[in-house]
C-alpha positions as CSV (number, residue, x, y, z in Angstrom):
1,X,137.0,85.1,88.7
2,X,139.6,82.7,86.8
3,X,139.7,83.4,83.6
4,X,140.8,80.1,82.7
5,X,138.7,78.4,84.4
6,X,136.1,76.5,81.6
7,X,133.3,77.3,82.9
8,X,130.7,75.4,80.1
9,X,128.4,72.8,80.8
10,X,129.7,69.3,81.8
11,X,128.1,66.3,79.2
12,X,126.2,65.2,81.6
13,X,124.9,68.8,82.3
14,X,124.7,69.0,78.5
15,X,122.3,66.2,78.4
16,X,120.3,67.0,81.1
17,X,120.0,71.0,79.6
18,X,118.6,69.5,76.1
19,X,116.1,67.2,77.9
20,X,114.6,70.2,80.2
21,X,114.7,73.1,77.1
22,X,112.4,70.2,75.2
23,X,110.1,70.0,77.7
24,X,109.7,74.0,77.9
25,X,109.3,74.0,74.2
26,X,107.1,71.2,74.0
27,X,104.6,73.6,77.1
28,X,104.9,76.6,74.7
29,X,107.9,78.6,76.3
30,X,109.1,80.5,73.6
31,X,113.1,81.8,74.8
32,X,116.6,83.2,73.5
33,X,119.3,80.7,73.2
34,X,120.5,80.3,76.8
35,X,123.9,79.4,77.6
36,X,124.5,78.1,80.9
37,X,128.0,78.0,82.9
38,X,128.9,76.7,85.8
39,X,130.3,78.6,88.5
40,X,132.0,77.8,92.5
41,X,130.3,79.8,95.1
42,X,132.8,82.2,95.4
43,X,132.7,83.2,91.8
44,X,129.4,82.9,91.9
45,X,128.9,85.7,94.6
46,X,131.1,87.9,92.7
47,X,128.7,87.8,90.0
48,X,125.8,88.2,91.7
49,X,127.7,91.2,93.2
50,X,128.2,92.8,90.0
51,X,124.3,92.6,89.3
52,X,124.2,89.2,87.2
53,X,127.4,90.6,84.9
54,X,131.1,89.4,85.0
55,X,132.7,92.9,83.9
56,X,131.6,96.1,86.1
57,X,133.2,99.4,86.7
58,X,135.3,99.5,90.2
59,X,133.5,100.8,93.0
60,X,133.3,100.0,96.6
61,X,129.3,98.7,96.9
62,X,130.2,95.7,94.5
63,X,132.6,94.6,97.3
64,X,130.3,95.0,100.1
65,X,127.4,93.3,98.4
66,X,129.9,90.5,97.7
67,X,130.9,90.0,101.4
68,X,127.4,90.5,102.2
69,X,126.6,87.6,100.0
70,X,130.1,85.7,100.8
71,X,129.0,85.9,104.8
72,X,125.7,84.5,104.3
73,X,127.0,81.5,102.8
74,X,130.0,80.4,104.6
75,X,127.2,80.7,107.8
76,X,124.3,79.0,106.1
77,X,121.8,81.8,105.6
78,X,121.6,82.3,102.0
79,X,122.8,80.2,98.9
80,X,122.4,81.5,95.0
81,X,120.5,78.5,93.1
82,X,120.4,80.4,89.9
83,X,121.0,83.8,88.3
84,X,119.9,84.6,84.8
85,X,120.8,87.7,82.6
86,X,118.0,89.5,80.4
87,X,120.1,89.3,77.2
88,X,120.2,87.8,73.7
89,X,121.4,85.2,74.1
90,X,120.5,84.9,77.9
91,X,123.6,83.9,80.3
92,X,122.9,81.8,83.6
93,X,124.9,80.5,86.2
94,X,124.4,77.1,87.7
95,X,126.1,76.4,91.0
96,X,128.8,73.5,91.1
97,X,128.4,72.1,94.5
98,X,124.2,71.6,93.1
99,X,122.7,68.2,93.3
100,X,121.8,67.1,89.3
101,X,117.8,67.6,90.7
102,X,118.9,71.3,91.6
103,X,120.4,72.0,88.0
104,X,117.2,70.8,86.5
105,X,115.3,72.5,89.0
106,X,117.3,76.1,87.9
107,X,117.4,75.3,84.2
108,X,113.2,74.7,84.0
109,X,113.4,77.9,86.3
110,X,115.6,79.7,84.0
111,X,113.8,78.9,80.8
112,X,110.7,80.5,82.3
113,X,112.8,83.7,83.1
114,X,113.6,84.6,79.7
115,X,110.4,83.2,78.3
116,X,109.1,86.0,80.3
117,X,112.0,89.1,79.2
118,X,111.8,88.0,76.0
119,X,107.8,88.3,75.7
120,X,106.9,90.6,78.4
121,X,106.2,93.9,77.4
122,X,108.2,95.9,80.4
123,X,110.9,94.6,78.6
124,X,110.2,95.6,74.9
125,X,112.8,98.5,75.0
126,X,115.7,97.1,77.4
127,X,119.1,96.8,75.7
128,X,119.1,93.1,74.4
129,X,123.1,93.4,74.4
130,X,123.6,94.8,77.8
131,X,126.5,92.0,78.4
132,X,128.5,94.0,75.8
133,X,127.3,97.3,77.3
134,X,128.3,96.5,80.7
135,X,131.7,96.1,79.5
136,X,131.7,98.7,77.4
137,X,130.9,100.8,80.5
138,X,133.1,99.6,82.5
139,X,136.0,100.4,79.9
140,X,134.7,103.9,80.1
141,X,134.6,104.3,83.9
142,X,138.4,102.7,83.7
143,X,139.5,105.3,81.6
144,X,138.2,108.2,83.1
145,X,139.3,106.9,86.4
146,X,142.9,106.6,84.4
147,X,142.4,110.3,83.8
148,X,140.8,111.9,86.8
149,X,141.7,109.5,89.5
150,X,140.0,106.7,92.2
151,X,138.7,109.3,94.5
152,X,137.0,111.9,92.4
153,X,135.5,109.5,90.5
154,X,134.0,107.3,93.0
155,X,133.1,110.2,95.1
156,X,130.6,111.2,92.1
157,X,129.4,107.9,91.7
158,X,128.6,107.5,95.1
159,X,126.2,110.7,94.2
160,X,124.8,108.9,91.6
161,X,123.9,105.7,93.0
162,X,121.7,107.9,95.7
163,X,120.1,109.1,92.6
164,X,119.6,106.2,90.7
165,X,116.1,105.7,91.4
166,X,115.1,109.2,90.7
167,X,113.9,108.2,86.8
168,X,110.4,107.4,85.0
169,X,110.2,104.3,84.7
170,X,107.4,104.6,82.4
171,X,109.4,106.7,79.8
172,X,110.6,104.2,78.0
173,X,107.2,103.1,76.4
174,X,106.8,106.7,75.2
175,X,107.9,108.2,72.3
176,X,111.0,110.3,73.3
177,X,110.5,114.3,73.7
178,X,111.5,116.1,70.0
179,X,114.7,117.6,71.0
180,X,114.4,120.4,68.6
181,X,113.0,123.8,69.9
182,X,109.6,124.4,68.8
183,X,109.4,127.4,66.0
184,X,108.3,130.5,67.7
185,X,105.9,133.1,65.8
186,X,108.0,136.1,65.5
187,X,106.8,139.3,67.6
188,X,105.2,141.2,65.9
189,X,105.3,145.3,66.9
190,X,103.1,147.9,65.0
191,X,104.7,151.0,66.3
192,X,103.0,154.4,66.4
193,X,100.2,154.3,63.7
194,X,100.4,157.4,61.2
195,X,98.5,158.0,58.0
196,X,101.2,159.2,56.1
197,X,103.2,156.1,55.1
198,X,106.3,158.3,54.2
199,X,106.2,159.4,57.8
200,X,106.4,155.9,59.6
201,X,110.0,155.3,58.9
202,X,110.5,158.8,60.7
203,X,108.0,158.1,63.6
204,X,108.9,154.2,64.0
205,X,112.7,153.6,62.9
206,X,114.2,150.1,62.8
207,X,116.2,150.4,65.9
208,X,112.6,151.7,67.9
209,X,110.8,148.6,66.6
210,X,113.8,146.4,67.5
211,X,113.8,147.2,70.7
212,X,110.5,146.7,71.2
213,X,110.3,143.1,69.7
214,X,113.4,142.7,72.0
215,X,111.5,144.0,75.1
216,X,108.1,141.8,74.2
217,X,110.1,138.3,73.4
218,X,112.0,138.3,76.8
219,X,108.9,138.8,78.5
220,X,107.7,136.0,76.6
221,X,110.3,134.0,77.6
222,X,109.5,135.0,81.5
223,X,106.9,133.6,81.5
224,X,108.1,129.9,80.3
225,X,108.7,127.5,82.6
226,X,112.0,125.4,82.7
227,X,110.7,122.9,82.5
228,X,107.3,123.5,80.8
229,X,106.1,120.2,82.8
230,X,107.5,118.5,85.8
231,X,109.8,116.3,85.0
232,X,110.2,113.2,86.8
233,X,113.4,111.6,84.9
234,X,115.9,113.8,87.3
235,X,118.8,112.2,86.3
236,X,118.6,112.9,82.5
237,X,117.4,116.5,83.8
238,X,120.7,117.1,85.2
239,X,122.7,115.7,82.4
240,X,121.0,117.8,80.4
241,X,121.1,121.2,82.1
242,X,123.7,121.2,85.5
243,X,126.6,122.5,84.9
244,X,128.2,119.1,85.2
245,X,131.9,118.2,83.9
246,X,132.5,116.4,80.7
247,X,133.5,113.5,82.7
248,X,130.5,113.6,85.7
249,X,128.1,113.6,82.8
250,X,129.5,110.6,81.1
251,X,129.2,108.8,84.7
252,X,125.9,110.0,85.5
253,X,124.4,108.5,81.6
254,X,126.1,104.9,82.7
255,X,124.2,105.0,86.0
256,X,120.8,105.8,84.5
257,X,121.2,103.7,81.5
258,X,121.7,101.1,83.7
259,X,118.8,102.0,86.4
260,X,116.5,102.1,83.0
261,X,118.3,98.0,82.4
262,X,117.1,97.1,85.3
263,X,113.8,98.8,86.2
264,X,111.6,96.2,84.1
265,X,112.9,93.6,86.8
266,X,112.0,95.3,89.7
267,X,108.3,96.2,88.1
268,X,107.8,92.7,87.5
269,X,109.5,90.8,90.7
270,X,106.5,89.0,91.3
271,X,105.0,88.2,87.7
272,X,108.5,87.0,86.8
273,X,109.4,84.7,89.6
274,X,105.8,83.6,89.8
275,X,106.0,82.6,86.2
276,X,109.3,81.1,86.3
277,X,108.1,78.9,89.7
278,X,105.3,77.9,88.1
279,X,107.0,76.3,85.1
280,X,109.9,74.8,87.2
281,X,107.2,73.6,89.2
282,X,105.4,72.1,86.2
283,X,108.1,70.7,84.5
284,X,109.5,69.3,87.2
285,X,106.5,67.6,88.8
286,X,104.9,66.3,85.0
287,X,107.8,65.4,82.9
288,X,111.8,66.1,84.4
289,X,111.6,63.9,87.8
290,X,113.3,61.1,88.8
291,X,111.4,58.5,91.7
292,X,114.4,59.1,93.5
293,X,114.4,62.6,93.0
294,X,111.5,63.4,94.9
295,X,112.2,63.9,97.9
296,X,115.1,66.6,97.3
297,X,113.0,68.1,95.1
298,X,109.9,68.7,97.6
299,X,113.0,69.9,100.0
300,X,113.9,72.7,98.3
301,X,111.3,74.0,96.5
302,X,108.9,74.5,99.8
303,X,112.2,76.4,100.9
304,X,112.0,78.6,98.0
305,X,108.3,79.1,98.9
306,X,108.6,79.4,102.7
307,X,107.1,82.6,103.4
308,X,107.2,84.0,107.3
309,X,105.3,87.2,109.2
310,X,105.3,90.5,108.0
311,X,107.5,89.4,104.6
312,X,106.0,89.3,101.1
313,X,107.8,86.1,99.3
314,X,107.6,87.1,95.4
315,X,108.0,83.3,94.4
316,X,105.0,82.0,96.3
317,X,102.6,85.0,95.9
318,X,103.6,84.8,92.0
319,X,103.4,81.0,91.8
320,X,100.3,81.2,93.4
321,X,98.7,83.7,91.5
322,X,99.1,82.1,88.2
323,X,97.8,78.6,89.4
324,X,94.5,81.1,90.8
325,X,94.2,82.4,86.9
326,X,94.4,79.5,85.5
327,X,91.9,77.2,87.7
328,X,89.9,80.4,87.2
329,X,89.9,80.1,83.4
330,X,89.6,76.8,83.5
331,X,86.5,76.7,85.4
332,X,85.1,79.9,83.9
333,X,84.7,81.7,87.1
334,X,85.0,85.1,85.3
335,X,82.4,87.5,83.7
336,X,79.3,89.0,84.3
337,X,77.2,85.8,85.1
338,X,80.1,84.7,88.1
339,X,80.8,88.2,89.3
340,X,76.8,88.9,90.0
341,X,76.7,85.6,91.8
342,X,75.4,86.3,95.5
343,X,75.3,82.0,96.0
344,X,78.7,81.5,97.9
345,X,77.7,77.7,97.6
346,X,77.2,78.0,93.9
347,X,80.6,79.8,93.5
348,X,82.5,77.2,95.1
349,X,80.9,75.1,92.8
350,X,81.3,76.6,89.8
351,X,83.2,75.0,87.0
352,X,82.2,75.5,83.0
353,X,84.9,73.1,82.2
354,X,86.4,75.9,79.8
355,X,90.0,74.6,80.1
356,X,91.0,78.3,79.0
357,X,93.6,79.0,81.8
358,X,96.4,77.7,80.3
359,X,96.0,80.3,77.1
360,X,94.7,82.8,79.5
361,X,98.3,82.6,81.7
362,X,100.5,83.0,78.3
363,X,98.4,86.1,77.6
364,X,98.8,87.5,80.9
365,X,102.7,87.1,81.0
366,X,103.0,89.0,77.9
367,X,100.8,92.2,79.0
368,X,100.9,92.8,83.1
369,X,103.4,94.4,85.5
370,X,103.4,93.6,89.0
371,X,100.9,96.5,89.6
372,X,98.4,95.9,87.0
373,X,98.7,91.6,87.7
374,X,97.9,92.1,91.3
375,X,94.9,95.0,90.6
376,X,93.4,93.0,88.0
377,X,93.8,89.2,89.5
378,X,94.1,89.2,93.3
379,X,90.3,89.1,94.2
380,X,89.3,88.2,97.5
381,X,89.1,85.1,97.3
382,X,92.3,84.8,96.8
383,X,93.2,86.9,99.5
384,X,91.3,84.4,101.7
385,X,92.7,81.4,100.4
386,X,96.6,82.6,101.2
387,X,95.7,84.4,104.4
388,X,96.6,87.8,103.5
389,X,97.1,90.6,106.0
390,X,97.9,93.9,106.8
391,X,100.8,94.5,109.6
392,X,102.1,96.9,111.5
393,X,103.2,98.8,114.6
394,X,100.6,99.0,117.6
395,X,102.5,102.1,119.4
396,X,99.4,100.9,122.3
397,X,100.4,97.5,122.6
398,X,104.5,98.7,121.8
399,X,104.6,95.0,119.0
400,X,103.9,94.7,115.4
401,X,100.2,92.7,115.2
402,X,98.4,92.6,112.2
403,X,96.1,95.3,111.7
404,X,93.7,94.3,109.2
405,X,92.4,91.6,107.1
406,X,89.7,93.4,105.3
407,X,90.5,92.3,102.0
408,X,90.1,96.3,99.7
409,X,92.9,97.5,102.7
410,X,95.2,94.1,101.6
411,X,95.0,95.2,98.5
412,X,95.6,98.8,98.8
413,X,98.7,98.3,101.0
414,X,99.8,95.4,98.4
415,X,99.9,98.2,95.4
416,X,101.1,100.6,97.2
417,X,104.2,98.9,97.9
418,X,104.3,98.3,94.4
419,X,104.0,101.4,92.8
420,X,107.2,103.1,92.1
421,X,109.2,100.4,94.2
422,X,107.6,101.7,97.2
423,X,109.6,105.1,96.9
424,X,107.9,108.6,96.9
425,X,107.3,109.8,93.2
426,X,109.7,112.9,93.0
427,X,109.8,115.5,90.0
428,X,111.6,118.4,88.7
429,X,108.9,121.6,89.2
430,X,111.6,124.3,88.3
431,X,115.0,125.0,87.4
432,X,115.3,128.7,87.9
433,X,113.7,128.8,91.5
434,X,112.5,132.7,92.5
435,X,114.6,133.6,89.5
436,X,117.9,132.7,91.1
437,X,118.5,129.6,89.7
438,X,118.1,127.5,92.0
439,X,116.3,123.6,91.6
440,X,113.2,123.1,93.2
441,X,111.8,119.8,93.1
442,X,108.3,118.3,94.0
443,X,107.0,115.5,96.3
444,X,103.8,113.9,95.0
445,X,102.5,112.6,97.9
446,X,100.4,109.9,97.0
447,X,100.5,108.1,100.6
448,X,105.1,107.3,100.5
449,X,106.0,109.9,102.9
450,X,109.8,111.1,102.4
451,X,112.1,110.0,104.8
452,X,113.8,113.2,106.3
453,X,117.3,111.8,106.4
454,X,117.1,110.5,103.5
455,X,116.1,113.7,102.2
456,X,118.7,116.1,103.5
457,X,121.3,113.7,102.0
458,X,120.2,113.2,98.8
459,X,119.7,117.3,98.6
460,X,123.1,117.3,99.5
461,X,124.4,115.2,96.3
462,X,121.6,117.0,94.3
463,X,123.2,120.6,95.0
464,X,126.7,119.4,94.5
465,X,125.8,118.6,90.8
466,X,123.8,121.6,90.5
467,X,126.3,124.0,92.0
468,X,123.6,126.1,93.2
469,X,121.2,125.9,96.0
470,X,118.5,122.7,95.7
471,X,114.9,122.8,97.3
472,X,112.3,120.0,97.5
473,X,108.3,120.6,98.7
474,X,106.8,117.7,100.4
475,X,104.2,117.3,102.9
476,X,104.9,117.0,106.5
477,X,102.0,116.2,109.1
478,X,99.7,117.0,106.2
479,X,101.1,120.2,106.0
480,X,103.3,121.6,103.2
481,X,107.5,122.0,104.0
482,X,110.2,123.7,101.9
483,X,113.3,121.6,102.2
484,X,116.3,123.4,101.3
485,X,119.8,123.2,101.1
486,X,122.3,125.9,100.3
487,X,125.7,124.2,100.3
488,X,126.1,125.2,103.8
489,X,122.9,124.4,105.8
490,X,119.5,122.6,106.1
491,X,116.6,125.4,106.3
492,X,112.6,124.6,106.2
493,X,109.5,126.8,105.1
494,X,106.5,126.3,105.7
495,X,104.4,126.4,102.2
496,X,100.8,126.3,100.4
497,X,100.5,122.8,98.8
């Protein structure tokens, strides 16, 4: 980017910035101070590159994903409208070459972004000050990279990044594990029992009863496990216990700190661009638009909403989910009287005139992930409505068809996408494997099978950290598998599950 390039809001952007942030305060929207700047497309794409952020540690993905994104511009296929951080204050980029409907059209969408960090509760414990922390990691990278070299370094991080996802997301909104060993009872050994007490230091000296104690405690410890439960944050597992290098460990707690950044974003795709549609939408369309704006508008918001075959569109299905909770609040179609309703003609009909959907949408944004928004909201007659399907591949008929409509198997399919990104749910079971101490991971099969490629590679990075050989179970044609990796080769085992 060009440094001295001033990059701050034209006066007319000014203007138009002040007139959109009243109308989102004047619907509620409650936000961080946003500062918007205006980038060219080619700077832009080098933003988006580095993840939203203008400073990032040197490695090769950020210069893929920016010729990825460079490509589909110069041919016409993609174009960034917007791109907002979750900070305080909140950054955004507007594009330059925008029509003045576009920038409004961002800025209303914005607004409802960091309405939503800000009051959301994924995002209760991200780092509000992660603009300084990306450039505070990216100083350290730079100077271990002064130290140890290019290669090395990006080697490891290449490791790292196939890792990345292997956290619990859920951690943060637990209280951290207490560090601090729990105090152990002491052992305690009798000896040989005698009735003469002036006898016992004869028949059970010191060094006897020592010994003893000694022999009991390591048993004791035998018996612990390492860990005492499975652990799914792998990454902070190995931190914590491989036998990694000063430097690797420093790398390997950027990478996870920022997988934790970022997680809240990808648990809440769909709430968040849904919430931020539907205010764009609203300000837009009630208060922000020109007569002669119309048109553009119309344009390229139904391109933002386009959805095609086989694709789930986070900005419609979100848009369109909060418009179904509100009209359901307004109209009182909730509760015991409308669920027990068998009268499909007096459930169409049904309106109470509650006008509670507005207040009912504010508390929504502040308590839902994607997961719990689309189990507790998407009913079937919403499914209906947006003519939701299940797809896949007829090996038969050798084409993708849709498979189902039945609206309990939409569902299903919908969450499980959604549940831990989509990925298999993997966990650290033991870190001294048959005593040898080896790593032995877990599969919790819960319907994401593991790819096997993507298995044998990532055990591959997993035992170079460890330095010892690295195991996973999973399930394979129902049956349990034993994936291990030595350092050398690939060898399965068949196991009890």
């Amino acid at each position: 980017m060009n440094e001295n390039k001033d990059t701050r809001l034209p006066p007319h952007l000014r203007d138009i910035q002040r007139e959109i942030e009243g109308y989102a305060r004047e619907f509620g929207l409650d936000f961080y101070e946003t500062i918007f700047e205006v980038l060219g497309y080619d700077e832009i794409n080098m933003v988006a590159a580095y993840g939203g952020f203008p400073n990032r540690y040197p490695h090769w993905r950020f210069g893929m994903e920016y010729e990825q994104l460079s490509k589909g511009y110069e041919y016409g296929l993609s174009k960034i409208y917007e791109m907002v951080i979750n900070n305080n204050p909140s950054y955004a980029y507007l594009l330059e070459s925008n029509m003045d409907v576009d920038q409004k059209l961002v800025m209303a969408h914005v607004y409802g972004h960091v309405d939503f960090f800000k009051n959301n509760f994924s995002f209760q414990h991200t780092n509000r000050k992660m603009m300084d922390e990306m450039a505070n990691h990216a100083t350290r990278l730079r100077r271990i990279i002064d130290r140890v070299g290019i290669e090395p370094v990006e080697a490891f991080i290449d490791r790292c990044f196939s890792l990345e996802n292997l956290i619990n997301q859920h951690a943060p909104h637990f209280p951290p594990k207490s560090r601090e060993e729990e105090t152990e009872k002491p052992i305690e050994v009798r000896g040989f029992r005698t009735d003469r007490e002036y006898m016992s230091h004869f028949i059970n000296p010191k060094e006897f009863l020592d010994a003893e104690r000694k022999k009991l405690e390591d048993a004791r410890d035998a018996k612990k496990k390492f860990p005492e439960k499975p652990e799914r944050d792998v990454l902070l597992f190995l931190i914590e216990n491989a036998p990694l290098e000063r430097w690797e460990a420093d790398v390997l707690s950027v990478v996870r700190e920022e997988a934790y950044y970022f997680a809240p974003q990808a648990q809440t795709k769909i709430a968040n661009e849904g919430w931020a549609s539907y205010w764009h939408s609203t300000i837009m369309t009630t208060r922000a638009l020109k007569d002669a704006e119309i048109i553009d508008y119309a344009d390229h918001h139904s391109g933002t909403m386009g959805t095609r075959p086989g694709a789930i569109n986070p900005y419609k299905l979100g848009i369109e989910l909060w418009r179904h909770i509100e009209d359901r609040w307004n109209k009182g179609r909730f509760g015991k009287e409308y669920d027990e309703c068998d009268d499909l003609r007096a459930r169409r009909a049904w309106d109470r005139k509650l006008g509670l959907g507005r207040q009912k949408i504010f508390e929504v944004r502040k308590h839902y992930n994607d997961v719990t928004f689309i189990d507790e909201f998407l009913t079937a007659d919403f499914a209906a409505e947006q003519k939701l399907f299940v797809y896949g591949f007829n090996e038969k008929a050798n084409r993708w068809e849709i498979l189902d409509r039945e609206f309990q198997k939409v569902k299903k399919k919908l969450l499980q996408q959604l549940t831990n990104f989509g990925q298999p749910i993997i966990e650290v079971v033991d870190g001294n494997f048959e005593n040898r101490g080896e790593l032995l991971l877990a599969h919790r099969h819960d319907g994401v099978d593991l790819r096997i490629d993507y298995a044998k590679d990532t055990l591959v990075n997993l035992q170079a950290m460890w330095r010892r050989p690295v195991g996973i179970v999973t399930r394979v044609d129902g049956k349990g598998v034993l994936m291990r990796y030595d350092g050398r080769d690939h060898t399965d085992r068949k196991v009890e599950l």
